[in-house]
C-alpha positions in Angstrom: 20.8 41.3 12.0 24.5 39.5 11.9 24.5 36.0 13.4 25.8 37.1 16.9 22.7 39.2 17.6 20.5 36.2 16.3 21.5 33.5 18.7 19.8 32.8 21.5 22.2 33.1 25.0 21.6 31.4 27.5 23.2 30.3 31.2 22.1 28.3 34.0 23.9 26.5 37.1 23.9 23.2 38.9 26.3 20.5 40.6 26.4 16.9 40.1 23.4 16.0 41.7 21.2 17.4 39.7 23.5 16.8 35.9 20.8 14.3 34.5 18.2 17.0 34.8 21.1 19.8 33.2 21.7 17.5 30.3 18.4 16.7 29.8 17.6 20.5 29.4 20.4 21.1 27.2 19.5 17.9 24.3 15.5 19.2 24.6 16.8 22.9 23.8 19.3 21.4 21.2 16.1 19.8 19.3 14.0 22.5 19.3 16.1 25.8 18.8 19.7 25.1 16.1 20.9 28.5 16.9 21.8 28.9 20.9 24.5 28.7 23.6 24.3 27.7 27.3 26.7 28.7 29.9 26.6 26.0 32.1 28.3 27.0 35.6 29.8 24.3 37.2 28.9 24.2 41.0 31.4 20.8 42.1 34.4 19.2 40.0 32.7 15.9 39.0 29.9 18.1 37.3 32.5 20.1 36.2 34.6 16.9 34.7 31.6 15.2 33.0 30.7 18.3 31.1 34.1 18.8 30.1 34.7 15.5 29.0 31.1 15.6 26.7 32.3 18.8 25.0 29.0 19.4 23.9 28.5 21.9 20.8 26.4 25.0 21.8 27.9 24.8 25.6 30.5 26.3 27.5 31.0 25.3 31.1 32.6 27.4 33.4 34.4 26.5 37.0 33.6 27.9 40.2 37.3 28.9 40.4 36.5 31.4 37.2 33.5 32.8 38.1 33.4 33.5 41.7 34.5 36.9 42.7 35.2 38.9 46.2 32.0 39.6 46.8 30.7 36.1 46.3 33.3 34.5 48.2 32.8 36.9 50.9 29.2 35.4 51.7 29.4 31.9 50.4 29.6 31.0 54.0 26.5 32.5 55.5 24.7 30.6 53.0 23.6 27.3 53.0 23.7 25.2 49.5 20.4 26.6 47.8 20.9 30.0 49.2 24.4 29.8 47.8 22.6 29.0 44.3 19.9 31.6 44.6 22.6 33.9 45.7 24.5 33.2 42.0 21.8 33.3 39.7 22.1 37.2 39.1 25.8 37.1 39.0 25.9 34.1 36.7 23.9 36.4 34.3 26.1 39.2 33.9 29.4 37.3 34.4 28.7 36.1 30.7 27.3 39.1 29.8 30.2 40.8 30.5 32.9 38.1 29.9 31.5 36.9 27.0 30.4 40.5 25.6 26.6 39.1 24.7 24.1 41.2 23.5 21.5 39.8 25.5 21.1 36.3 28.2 18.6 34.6 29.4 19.0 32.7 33.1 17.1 29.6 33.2 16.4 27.0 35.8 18.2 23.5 34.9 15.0 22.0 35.5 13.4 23.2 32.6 12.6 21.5 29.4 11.9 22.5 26.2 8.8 21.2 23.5 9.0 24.2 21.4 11.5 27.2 20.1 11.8 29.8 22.6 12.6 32.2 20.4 8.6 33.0 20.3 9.7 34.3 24.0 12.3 36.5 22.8 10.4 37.9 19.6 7.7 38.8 22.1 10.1 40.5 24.4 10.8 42.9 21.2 12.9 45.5 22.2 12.2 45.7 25.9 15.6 45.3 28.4 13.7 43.0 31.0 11.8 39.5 30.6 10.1 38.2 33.6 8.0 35.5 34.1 4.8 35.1 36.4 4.4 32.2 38.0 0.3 32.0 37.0 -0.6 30.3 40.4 -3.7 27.9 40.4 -5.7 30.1 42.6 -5.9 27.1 45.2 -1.9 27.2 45.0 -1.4 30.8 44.8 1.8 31.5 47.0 2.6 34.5 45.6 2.6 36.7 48.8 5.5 34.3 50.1 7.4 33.5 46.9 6.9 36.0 44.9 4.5 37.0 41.8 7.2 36.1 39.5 9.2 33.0 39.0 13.2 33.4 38.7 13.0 30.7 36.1 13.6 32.2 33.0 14.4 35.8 32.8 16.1 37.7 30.3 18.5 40.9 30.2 20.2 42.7 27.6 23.3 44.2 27.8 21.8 47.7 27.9 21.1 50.5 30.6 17.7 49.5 31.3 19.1 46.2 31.4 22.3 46.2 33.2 20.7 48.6 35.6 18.0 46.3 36.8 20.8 43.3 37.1 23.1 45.4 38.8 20.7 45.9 41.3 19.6 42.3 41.7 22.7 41.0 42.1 23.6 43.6 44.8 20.7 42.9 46.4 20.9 38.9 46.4 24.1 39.3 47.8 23.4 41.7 50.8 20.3 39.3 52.1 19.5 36.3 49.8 17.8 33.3 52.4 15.3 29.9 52.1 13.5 32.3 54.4 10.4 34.9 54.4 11.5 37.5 55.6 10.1 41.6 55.3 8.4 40.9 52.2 11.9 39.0 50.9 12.2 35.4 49.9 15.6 34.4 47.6 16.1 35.9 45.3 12.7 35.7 43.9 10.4 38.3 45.7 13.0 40.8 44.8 11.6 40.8 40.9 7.3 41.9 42.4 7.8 45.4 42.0 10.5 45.2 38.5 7.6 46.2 36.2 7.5 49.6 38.5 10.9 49.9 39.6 12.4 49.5 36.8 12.1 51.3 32.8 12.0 49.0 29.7 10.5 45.6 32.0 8.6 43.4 29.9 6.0 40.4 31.8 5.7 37.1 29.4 2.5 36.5 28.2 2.6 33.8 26.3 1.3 30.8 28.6 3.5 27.9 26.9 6.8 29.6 28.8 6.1 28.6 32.7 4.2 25.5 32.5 4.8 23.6 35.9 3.2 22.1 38.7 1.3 25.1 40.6 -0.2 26.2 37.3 -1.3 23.1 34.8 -4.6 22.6 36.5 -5.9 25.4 34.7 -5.1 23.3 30.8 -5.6 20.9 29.1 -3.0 18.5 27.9 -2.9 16.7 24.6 -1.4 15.7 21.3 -2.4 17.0 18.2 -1.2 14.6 15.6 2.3 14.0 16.8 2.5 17.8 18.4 2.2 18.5 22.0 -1.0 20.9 23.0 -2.3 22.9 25.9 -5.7 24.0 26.3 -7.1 27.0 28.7 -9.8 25.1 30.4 -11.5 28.8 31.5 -11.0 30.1 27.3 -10.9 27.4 25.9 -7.9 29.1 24.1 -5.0 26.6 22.7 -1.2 26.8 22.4 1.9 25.5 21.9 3.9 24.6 25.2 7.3 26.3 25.1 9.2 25.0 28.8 7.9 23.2 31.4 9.4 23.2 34.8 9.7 20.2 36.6 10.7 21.5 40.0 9.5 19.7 42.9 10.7 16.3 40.9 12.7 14.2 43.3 14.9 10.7 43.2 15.0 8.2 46.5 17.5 6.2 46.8 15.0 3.1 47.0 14.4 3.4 43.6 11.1 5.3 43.8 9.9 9.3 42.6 8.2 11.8 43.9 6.7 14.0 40.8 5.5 16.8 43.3 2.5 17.4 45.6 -0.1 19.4 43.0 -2.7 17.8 41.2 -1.6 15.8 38.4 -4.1 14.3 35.8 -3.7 11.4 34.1 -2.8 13.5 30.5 -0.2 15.4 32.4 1.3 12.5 33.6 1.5 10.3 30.7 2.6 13.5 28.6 5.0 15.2 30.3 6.3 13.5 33.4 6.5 9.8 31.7 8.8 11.1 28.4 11.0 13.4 31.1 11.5 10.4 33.3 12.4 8.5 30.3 14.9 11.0 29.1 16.3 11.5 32.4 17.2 7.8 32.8 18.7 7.9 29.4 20.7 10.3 30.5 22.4 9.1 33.7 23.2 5.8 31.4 25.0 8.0 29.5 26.8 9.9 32.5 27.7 6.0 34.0 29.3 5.5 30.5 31.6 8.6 31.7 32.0 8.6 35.5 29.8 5.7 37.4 30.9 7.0 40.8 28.0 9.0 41.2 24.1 9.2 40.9 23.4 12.5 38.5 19.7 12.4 39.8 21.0 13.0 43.2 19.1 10.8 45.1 18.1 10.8 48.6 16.9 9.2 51.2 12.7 8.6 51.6 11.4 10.7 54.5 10.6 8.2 57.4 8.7 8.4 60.5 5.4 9.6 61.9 5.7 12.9 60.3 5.9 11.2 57.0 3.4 8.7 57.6 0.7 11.4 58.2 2.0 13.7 55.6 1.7 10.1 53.2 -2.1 9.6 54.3 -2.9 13.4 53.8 -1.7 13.3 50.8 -3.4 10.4 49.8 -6.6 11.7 51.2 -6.2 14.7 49.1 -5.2 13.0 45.8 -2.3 14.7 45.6 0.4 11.7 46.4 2.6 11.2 43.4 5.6 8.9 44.7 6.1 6.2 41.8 8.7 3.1 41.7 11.0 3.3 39.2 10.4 1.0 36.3 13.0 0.6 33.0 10.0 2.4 31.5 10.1 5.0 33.7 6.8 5.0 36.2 
């Protein structure tokens, strides 16, 4: 195996709102895994001037003004900003597939971070063209049916047939109908991947549980440290294992200074072990961003929901145990 086929590709996308949690993606990858690279694609100029200014080993960044193409162009305005991203996510994949001439890439959400080498993920794949990932619903959160059985959050191609045939699809379809909408049996881009392992020849469904950790699924483990090493238990097995990525989607800033960490059950051990040393390393990073460009807030922040709608929503969710909005502290929450 020469050293090109060995490292580990990988691209993701976000703008300037959400660079703390990009950066903070990229240094957990950098500590866990020597041998990768991350195409980053730029989606507004003071993401794009940050990045560029860091020059950060293992990452190219690329402008919108290199990567989008006719076809994008042509229905960037019958989509509103997340659509727009959703929309991109396939394309993103084989732009460096192609313009970079990689053997393999793996798209991954920039609000993902890593405890432990993913290459487990891509030894397990073996020599399969397709990696999906379920999302492994807590049955009390299962929204499958609406979002889809699979989570677009880290999914791998190579630069195959098998594997260019199922992304050339995907991006066609994403750009034909690609909408923060349910509708006939479509959401996103995600519900396009429930019927891959069928469709499609050489599709291969993750099974190890450390890659998908996130909100709608940790109820089902145990968090804890083994020594100084980071540990999930199957509370139905009993089985243990190595975390690999969480995903911290749901995760939002206010602008008066508080965060919400999502509306799921969160215990105690979850909190303390994953959301606290995110948090931490997410304010580390917008320091350093303020050190380059101070004229913006990388967490994106906005502004609280107000009103009677929020004030019920507040007391259900407080009701239900499942209110998770936090002032921000110098030590995080």
């Amino acid at each position: 195996m020469n050293e090109r086929d060995s490292t580990l590709y990988y691209c993701t996308l976000f703008d300037s709102n959400y660079l703390s949690r990009g950066l903070a993606m990229y240094t957990s990858l950098a500590a866990v895994c020597s041998d990768f690279h991350l195409y980053v694609f730029a989606f507004d100029d003071k993401c794009l001037s940050v990045l560029r200014k860091m020059a950060l080993p293992h990452l190219t960044v690329i402008p919108l003004s290199e990567f989008e193409d006719p076809a994008l162009l042509k229905v960037k305005p019958t989509r509103n900003r997340a659509e727009y991203c959703w929309t991109c996510s396939s394309s993103t994949i084989l732009y460096c597939i192609q313009q970079f001439q990689l053997p393999h890439c793996t798209y991954i959400d920039a609000d993902l971070y890593f405890y432990n080498n993913p290459r487990v993920l891509m030894e397990e794949m073996g020599n399969h063209s397709v990696m999906i990932t379920e999302h492994r619903y807590t049955p009390k959160y299962d929204k499958s049916k609406l979002s889809g059985k699979y989570c677009v959050q880290y999914i791998t191609f190579r630069n195959n047939r098998w594997g260019l045939e199922a992304l050339e699809w995907w991006r066609n379809a994403c750009l034909d109908w690609c909408y923060d909408r349910h509708e006939d049996g479509k959401f996103g881009d995600q519900k396009y991947l429930d019927d891959w392992p069928t469709r499609f020849l050489n599709v291969w469904v993750m099974e190890n549980p450390g890659g998908g950790l996130a909100l709608w699924n940790i109820q089902q483990y145990d968090v804890f440290k083994a020594g100084d090493r980071l540990r999930c238990r199957e509370i139905s097995t009993g089985k243990e294992f190595d975390p690999i990525f969480y995903h911290f989607h749901y995760l939002k800033y206010f602008n008066d200074n508080t965060i919400e960490l999502g509306r799921r059950t969160i215990t105690p051990a979850v909190k303390k072990l994953f959301y606290e040393p995110y948090i931490l390393e997410l304010e580390k990073t917008k320091r350093l961003v303020a050190g380059i460009d101070p004229s913006f807030d990388p967490h994106g922040a906005r502004p609280r929901p107000s009103g009677l709608k929020a004030m019920l929503v507040t007391l259900l969710r407080k009701l239900t145990n499942v209110y998770h909005i936090y002032p921000l502290k110098e030590s995080g929450i």
